[in-house]
MDTraj code that builds the backbone (N, CA, C; nanometers):
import mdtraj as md
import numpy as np

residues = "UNK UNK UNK UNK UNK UNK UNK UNK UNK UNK UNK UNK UNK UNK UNK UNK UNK UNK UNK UNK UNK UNK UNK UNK UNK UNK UNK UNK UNK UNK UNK UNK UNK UNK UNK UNK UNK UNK UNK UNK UNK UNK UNK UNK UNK UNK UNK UNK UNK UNK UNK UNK UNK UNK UNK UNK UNK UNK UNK UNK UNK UNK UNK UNK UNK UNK UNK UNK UNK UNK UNK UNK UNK UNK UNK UNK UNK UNK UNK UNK UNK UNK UNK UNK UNK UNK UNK UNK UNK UNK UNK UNK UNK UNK UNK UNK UNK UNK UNK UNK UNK UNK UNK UNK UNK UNK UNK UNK UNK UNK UNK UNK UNK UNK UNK UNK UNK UNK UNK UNK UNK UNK UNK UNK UNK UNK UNK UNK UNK UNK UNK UNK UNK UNK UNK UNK UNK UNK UNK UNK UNK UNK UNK UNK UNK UNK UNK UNK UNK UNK UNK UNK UNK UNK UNK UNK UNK UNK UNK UNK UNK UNK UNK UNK UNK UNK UNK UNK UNK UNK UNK UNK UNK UNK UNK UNK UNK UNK UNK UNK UNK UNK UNK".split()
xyz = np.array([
    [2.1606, 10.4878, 14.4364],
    [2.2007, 10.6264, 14.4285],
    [2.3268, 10.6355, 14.3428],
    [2.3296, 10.7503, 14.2698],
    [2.4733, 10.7436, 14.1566],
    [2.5906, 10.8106, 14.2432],
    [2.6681, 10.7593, 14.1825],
    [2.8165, 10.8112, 14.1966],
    [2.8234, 10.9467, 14.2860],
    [2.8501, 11.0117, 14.3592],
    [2.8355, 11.1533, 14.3659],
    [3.0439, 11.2192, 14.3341],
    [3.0585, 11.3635, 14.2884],
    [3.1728, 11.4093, 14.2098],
    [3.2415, 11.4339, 14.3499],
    [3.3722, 11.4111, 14.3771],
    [3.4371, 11.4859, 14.4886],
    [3.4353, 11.6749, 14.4666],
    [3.4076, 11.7254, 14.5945],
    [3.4688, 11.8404, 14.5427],
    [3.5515, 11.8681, 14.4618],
    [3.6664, 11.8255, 14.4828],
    [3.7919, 11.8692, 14.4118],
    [3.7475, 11.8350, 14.2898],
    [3.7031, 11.7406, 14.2270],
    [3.6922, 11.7265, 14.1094],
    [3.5952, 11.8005, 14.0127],
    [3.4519, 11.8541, 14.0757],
    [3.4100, 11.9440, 14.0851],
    [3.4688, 12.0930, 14.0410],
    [3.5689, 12.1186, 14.1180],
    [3.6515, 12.2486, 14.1353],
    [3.7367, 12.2580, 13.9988],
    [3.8198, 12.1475, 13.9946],
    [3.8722, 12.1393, 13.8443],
    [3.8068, 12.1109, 13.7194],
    [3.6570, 12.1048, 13.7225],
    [3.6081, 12.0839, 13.5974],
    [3.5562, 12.2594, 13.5876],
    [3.5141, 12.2957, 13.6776],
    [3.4805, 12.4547, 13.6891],
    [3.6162, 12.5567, 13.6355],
    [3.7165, 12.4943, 13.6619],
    [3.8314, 12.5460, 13.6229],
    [3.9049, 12.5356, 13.4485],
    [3.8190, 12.3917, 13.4289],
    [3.8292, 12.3929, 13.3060],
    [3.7645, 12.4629, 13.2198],
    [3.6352, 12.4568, 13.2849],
    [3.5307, 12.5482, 13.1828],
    [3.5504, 12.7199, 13.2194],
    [3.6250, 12.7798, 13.3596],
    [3.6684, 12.8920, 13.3178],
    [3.7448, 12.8813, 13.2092],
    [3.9039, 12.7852, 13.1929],
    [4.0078, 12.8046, 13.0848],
    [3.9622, 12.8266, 12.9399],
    [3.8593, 12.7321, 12.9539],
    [3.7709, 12.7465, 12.7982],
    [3.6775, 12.8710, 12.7464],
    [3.5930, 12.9030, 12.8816],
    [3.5525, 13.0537, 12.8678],
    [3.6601, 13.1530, 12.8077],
    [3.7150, 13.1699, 12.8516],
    [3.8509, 13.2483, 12.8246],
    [3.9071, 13.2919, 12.6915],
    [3.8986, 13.1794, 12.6248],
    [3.9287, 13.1813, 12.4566],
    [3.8453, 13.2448, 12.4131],
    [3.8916, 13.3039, 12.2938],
    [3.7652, 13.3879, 12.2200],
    [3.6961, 13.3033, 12.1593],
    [3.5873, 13.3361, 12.0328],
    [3.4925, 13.2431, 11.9836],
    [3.5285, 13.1411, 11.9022],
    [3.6463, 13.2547, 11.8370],
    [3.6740, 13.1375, 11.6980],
    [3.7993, 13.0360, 11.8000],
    [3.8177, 13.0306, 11.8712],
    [3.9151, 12.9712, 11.8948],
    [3.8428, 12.7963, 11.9957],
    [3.7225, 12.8964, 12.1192],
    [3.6011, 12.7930, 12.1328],
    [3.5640, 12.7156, 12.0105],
    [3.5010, 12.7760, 11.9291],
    [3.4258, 12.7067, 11.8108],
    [3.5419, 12.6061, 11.7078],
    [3.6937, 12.6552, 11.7122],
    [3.7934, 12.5295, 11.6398],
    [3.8021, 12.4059, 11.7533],
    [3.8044, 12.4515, 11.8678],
    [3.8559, 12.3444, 12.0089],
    [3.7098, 12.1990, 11.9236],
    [3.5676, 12.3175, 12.0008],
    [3.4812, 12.1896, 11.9568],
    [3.5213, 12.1017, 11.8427],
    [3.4796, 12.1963, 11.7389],
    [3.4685, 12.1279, 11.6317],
    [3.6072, 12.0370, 11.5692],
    [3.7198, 12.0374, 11.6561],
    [3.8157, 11.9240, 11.6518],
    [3.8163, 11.8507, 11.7293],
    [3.7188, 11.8345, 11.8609],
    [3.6503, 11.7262, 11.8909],
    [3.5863, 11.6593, 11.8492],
    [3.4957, 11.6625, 11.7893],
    [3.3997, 11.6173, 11.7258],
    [3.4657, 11.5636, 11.6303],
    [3.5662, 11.6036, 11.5618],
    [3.6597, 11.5031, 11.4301],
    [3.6808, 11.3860, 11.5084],
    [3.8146, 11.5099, 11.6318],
    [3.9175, 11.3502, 11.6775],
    [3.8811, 11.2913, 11.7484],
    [3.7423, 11.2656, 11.8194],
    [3.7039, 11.1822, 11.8911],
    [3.5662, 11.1118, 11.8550],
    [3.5633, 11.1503, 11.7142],
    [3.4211, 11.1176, 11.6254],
    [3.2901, 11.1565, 11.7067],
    [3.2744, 11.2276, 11.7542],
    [3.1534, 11.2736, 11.8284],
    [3.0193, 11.2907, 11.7631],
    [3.0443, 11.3723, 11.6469],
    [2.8902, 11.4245, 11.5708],
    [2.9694, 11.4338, 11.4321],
    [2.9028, 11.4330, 11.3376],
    [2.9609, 11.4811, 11.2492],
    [2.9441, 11.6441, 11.1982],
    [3.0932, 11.6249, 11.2070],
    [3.1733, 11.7364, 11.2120],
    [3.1371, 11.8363, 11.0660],
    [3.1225, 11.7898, 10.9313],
    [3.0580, 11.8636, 10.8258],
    [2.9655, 11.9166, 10.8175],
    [2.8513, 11.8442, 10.9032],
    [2.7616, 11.8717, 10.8984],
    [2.6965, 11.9961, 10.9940],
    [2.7837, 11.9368, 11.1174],
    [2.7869, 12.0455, 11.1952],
    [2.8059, 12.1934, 11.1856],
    [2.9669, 12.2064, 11.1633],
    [3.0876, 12.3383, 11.1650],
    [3.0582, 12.3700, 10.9733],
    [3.0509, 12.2937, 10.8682],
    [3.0636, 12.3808, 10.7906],
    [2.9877, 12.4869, 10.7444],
    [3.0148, 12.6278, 10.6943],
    [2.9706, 12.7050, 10.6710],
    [2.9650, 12.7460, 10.5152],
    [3.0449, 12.6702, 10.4613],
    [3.0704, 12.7599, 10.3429],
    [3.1800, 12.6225, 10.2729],
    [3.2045, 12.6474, 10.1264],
    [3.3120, 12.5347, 10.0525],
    [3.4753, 12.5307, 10.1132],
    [3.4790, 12.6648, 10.1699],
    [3.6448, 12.6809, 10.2301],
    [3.6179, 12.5889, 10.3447],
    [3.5548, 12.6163, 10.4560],
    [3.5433, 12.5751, 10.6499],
    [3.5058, 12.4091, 10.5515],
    [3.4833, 12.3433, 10.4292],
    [3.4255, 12.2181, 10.4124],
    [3.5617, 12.1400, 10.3711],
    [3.6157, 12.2519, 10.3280],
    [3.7784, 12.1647, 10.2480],
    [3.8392, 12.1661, 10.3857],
    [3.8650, 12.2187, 10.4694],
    [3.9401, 12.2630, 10.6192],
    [3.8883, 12.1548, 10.6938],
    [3.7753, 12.0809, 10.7343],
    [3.6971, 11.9575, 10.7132],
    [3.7742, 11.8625, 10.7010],
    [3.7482, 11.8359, 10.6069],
    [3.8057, 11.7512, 10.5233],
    [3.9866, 11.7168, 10.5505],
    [4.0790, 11.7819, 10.5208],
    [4.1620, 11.8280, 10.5370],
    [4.1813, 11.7689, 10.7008],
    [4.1323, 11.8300, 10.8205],
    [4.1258, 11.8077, 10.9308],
    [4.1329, 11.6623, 10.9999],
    [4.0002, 11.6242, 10.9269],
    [3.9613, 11.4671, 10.9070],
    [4.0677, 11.3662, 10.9213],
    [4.1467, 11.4253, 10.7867],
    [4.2266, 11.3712, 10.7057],
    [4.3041, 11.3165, 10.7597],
    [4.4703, 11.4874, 10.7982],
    [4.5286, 11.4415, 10.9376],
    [4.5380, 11.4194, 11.0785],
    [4.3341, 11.3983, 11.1449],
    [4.3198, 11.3369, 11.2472],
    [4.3453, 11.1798, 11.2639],
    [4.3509, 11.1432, 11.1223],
    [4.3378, 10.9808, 11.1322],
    [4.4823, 10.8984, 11.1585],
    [4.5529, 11.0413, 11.2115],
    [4.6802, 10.9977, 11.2595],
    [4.6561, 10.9515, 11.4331],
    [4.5580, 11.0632, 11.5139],
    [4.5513, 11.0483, 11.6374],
    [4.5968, 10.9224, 11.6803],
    [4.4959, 10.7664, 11.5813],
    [4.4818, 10.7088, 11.7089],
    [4.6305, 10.6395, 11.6935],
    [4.7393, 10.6920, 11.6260],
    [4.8617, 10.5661, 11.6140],
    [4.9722, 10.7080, 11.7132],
    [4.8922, 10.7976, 11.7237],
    [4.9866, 10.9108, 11.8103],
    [4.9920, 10.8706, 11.9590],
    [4.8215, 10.8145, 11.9818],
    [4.8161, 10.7801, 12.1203],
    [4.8531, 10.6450, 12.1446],
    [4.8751, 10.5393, 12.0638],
    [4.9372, 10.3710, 12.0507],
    [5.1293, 10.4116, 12.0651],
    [5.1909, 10.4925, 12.0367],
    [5.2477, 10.5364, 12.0530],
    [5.3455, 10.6348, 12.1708],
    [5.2785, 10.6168, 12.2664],
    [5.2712, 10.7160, 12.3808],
    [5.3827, 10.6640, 12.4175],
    [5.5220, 10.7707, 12.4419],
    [5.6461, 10.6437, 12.5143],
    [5.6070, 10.6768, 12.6798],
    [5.6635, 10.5923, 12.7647],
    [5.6569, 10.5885, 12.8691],
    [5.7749, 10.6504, 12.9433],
    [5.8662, 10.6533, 12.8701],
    [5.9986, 10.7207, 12.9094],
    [6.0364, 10.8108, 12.8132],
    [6.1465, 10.8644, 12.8255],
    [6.2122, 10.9578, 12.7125],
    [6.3540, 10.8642, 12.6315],
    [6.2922, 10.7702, 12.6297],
    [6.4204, 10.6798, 12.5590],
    [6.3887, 10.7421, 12.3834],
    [6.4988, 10.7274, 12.3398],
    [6.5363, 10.8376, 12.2260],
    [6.4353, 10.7473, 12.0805],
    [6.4720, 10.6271, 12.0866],
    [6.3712, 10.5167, 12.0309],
    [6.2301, 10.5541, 11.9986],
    [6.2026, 10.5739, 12.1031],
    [6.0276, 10.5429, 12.1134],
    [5.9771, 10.6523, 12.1157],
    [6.0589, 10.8614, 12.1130],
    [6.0298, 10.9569, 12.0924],
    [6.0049, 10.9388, 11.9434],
    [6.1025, 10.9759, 11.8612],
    [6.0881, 11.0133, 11.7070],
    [5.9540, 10.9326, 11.6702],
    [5.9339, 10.8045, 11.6671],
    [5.7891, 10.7903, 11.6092],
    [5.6574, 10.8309, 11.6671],
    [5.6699, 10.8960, 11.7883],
    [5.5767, 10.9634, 11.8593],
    [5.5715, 11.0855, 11.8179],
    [5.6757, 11.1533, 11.8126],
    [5.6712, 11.2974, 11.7913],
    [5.6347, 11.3394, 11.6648],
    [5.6790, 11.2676, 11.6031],
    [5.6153, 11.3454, 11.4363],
    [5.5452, 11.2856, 11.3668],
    [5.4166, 11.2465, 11.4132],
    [5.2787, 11.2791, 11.3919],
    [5.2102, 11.3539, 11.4494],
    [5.2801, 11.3397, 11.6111],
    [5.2474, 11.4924, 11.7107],
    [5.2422, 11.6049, 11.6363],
    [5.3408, 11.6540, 11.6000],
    [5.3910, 11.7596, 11.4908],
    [5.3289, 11.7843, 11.4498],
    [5.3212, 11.7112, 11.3286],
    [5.2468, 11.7154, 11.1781],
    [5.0913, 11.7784, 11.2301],
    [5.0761, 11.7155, 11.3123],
    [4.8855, 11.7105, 11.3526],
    [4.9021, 11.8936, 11.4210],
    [4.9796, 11.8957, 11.4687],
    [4.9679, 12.0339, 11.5354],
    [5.0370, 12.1257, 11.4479],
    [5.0904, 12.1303, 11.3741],
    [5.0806, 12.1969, 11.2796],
    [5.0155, 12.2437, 11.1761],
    [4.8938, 12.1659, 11.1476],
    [4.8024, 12.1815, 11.0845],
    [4.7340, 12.2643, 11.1738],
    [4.6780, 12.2424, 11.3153],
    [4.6332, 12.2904, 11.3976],
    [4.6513, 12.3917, 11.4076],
    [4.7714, 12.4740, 11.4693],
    [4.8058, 12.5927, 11.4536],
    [4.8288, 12.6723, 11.2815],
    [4.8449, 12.6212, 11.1741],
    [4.8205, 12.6675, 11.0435],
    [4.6690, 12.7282, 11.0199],
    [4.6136, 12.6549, 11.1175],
    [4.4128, 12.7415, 11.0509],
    [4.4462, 12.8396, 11.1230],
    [4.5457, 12.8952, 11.2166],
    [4.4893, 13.0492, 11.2727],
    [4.4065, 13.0598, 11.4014],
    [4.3615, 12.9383, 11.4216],
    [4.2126, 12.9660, 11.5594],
    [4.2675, 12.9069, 11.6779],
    [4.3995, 12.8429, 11.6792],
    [4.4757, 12.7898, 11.8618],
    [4.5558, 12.8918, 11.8516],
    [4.5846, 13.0143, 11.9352],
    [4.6654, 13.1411, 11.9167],
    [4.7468, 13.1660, 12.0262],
    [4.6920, 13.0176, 12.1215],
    [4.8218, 13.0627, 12.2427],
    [4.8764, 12.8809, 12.2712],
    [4.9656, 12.8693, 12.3684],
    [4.9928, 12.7359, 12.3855],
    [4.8549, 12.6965, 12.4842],
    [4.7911, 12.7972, 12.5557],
    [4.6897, 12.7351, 12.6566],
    [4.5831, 12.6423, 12.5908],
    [4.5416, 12.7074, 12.4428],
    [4.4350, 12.7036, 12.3721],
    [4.4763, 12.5319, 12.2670],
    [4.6291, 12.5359, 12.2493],
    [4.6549, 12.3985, 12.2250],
    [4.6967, 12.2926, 12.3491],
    [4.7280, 12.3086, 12.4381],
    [4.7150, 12.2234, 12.5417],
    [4.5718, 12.2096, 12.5732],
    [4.5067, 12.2694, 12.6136],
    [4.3370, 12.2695, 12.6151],
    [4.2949, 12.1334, 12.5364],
    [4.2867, 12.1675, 12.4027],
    [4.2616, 12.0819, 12.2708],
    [4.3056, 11.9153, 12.2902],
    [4.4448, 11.9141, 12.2959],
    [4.5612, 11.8128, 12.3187],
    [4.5134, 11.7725, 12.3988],
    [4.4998, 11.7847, 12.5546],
    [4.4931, 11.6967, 12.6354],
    [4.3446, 11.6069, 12.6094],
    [4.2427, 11.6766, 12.5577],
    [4.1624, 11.6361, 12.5352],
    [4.1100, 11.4793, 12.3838],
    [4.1709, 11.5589, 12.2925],
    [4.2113, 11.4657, 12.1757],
    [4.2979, 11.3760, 12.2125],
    [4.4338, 11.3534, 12.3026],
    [4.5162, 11.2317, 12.3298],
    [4.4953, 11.1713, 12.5084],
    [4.5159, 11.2609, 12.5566],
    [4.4704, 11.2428, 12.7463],
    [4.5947, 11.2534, 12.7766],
    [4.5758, 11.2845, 12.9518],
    [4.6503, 11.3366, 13.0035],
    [4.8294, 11.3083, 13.0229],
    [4.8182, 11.2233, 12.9883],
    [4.9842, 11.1139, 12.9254],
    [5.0347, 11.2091, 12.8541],
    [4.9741, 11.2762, 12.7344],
    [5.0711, 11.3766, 12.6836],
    [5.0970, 11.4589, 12.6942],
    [5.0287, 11.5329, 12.8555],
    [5.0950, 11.6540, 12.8958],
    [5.2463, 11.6900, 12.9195],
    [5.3451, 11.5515, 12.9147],
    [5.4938, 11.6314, 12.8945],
    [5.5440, 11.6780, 12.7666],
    [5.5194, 11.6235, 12.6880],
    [5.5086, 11.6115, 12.5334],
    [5.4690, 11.7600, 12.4776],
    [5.3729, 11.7974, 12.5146],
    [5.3146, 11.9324, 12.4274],
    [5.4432, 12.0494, 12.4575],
    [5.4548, 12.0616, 12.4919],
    [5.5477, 12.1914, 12.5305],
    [5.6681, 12.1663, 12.3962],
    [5.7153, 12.0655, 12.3805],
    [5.8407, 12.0281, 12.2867],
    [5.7324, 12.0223, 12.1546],
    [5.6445, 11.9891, 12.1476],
    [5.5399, 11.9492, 12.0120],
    [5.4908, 12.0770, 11.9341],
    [5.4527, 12.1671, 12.0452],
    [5.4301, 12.3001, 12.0385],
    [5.5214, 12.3715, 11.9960],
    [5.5933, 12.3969, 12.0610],
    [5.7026, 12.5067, 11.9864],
    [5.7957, 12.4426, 11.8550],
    [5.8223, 12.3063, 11.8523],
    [5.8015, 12.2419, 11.6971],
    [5.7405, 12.3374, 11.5974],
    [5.5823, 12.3030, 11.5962],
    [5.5406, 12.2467, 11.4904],
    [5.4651, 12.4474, 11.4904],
    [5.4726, 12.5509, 11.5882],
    [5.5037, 12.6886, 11.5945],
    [5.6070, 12.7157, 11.4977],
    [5.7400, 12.6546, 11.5426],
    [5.8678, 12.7548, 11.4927],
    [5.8509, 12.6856, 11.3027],
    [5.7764, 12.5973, 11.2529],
    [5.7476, 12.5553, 11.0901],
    [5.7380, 12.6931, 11.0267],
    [5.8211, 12.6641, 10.9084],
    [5.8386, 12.7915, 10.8095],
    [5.7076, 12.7797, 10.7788],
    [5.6003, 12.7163, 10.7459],
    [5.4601, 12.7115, 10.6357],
    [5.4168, 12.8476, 10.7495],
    [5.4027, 12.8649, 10.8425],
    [5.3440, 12.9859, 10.9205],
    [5.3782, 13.1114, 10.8955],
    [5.3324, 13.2423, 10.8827],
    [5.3709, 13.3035, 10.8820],
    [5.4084, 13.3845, 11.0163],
    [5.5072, 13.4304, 10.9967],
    [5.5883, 13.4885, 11.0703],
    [5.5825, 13.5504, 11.2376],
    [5.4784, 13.6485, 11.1515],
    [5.4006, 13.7156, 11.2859],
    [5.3126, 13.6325, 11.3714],
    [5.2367, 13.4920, 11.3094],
    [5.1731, 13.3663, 11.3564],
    [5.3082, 13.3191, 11.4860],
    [5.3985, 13.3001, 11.4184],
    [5.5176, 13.2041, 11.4659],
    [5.5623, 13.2881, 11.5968],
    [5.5519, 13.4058, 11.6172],
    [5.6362, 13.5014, 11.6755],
    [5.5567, 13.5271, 11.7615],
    [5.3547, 13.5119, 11.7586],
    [5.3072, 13.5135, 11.8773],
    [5.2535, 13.3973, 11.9837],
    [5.3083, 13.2730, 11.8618],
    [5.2968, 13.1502, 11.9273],
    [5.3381, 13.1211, 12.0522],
    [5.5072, 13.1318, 11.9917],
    [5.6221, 13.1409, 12.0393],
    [5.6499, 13.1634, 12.1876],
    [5.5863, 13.3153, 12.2076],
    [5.5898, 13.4135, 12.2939],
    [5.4705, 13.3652, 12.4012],
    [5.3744, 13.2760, 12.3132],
    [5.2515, 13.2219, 12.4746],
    [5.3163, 13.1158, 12.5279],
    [5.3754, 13.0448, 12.4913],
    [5.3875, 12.9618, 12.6077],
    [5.5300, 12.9939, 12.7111],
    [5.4623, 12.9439, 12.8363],
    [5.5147, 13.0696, 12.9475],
    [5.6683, 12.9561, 12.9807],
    [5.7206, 12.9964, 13.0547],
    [5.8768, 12.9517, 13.1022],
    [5.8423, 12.8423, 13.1808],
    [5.7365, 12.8769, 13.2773],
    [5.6889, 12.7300, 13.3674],
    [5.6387, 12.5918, 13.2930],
    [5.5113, 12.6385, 13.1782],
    [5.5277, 12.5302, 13.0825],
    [5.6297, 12.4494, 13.0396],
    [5.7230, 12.5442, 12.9757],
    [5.8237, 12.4559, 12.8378],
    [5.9038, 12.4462, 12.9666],
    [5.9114, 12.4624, 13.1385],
    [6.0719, 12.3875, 13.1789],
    [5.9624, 12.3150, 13.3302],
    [5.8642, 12.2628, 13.2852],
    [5.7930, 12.2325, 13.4130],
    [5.8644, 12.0716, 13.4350],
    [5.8515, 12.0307, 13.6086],
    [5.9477, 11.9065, 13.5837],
    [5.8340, 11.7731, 13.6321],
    [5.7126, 11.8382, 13.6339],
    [5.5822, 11.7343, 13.6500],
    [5.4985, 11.7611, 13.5647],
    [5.3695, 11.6839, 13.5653],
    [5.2567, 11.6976, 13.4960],
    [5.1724, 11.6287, 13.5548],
    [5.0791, 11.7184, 13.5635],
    [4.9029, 11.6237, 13.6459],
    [4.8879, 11.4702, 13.5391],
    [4.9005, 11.3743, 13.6558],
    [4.7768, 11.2339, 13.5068],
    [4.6662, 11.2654, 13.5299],
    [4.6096, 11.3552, 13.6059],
    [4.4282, 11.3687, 13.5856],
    [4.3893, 11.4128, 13.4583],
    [4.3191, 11.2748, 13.4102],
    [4.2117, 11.3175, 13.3019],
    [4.1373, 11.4557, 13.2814],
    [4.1239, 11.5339, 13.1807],
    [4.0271, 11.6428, 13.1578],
    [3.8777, 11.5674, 13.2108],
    [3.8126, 11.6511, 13.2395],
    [3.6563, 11.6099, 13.2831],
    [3.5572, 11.7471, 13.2174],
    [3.6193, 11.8046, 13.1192],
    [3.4924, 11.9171, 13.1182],
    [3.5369, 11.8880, 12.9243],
    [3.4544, 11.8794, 12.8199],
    [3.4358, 11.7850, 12.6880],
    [3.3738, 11.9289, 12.6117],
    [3.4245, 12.0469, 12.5993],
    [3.2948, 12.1256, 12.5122],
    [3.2549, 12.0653, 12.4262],
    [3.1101, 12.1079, 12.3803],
    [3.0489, 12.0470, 12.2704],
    [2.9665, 12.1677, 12.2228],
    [2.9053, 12.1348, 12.1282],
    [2.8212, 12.2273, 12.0333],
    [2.6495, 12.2359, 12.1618],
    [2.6457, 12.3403, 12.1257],
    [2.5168, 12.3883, 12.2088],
    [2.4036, 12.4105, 12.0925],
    [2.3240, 12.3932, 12.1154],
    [2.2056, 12.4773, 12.0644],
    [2.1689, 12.6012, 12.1059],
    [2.1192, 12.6890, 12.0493],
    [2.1161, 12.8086, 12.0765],
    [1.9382, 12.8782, 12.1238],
    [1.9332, 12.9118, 12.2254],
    [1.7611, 12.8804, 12.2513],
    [1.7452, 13.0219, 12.2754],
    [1.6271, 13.0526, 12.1748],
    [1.5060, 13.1503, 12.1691],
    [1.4807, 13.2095, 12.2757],
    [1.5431, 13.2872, 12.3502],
    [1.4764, 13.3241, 12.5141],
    [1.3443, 13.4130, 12.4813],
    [1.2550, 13.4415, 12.3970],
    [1.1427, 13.4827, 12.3847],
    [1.0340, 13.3359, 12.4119],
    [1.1026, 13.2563, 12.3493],
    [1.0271, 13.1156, 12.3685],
    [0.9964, 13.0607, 12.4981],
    [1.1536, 13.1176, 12.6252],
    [1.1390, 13.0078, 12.7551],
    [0.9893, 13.0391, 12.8576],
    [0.9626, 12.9971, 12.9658],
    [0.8128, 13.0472, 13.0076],
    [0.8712, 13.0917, 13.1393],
    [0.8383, 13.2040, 13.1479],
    [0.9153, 13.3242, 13.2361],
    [0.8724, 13.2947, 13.4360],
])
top = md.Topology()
chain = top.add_chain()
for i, resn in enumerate(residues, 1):
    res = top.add_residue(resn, chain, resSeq=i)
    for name in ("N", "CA", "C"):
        top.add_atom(name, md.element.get_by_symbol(name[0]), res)
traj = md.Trajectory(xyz[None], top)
């Protein structure tokens, strides 16, 4: 007989997939499809592109995902001043790109993403990474100013963080014909 899920764990994957419901489409449809980069899932061109722009954005994406895996080799264990700076700015860099396409529009929608692309280790981290690579002049303004403004006071001054792993992975669906199913 397999494994069976604890409730609780159960409860928080339901909770995840409300948080994810929640986002609008384009913001669902960037989460996936930067899964699928940073965790090589499907390919991602073939998948998400639509057009020569969403193929350079691709690309581009690809590009500075291939930072992830020296972001997560990197993980400090403490806040010793050392072992931040080479952690943090590739953090940055990567989430700045992130928030530059326009489609993560709150901090929920990049913590969402984050925990998923690095795991749950870098939930102290995002809050300082976030409003970083937000307050970057390349953004425009009104971008920067509603970034800014999502992430809440409990986030950026929280003095724990869950280590539970994410357990809910969106992925690309297929989209089915309900004239087709047999009623």
């Amino acid at each position: 007989m397999g494994a069976r899920a604890k409730p609780a764990e159960g409860a928080m994957t339901l909770a995840e997939m409300k948080e994810f419901a929640g986002f609008s489409a384009a913001t669902q449809r960037y989460i996936r499809r930067s899964l699928d980069i940073g965790l090589e899932r499907d390919d991602a061109m073939l998948r998400w592109s639509r057009d020569v722009v969403e193929a350079a954005s691709i690309r581009a994406q690809a590009h500075i995902y291939e930072r992830l895996e020296e972001v997560r080799a990197l993980m400090p264990d403490d806040s010793d001043l050392d072992s931040i700076e080479p952690f943090m700015a590739p953090l940055v860099a990567i989430a700045a790109f992130d928030l530059s396409q326009g489609r993560l529009t709150s901090f929920s929608a990049f913590r969402f993403l984050y925990e998923r692309l690095i795991g749950a280790e870098v939930r102290p981290w995002l809050p300082s990474a976030f409003c970083a690579a937000a307050a970057l002049p390349h953004l425009h303004p009104e971008l920067r100013r509603k970034l800014l403004q999502s992430i809440s006071e409990a986030a950026a001054t929280a003095s724990g963080w869950s280590n539970r792993q994410p357990s809910f992975y969106p992925a690309w669906v297929e989209k089915v014909d309900s004239a087709a199913l047999p009623n």
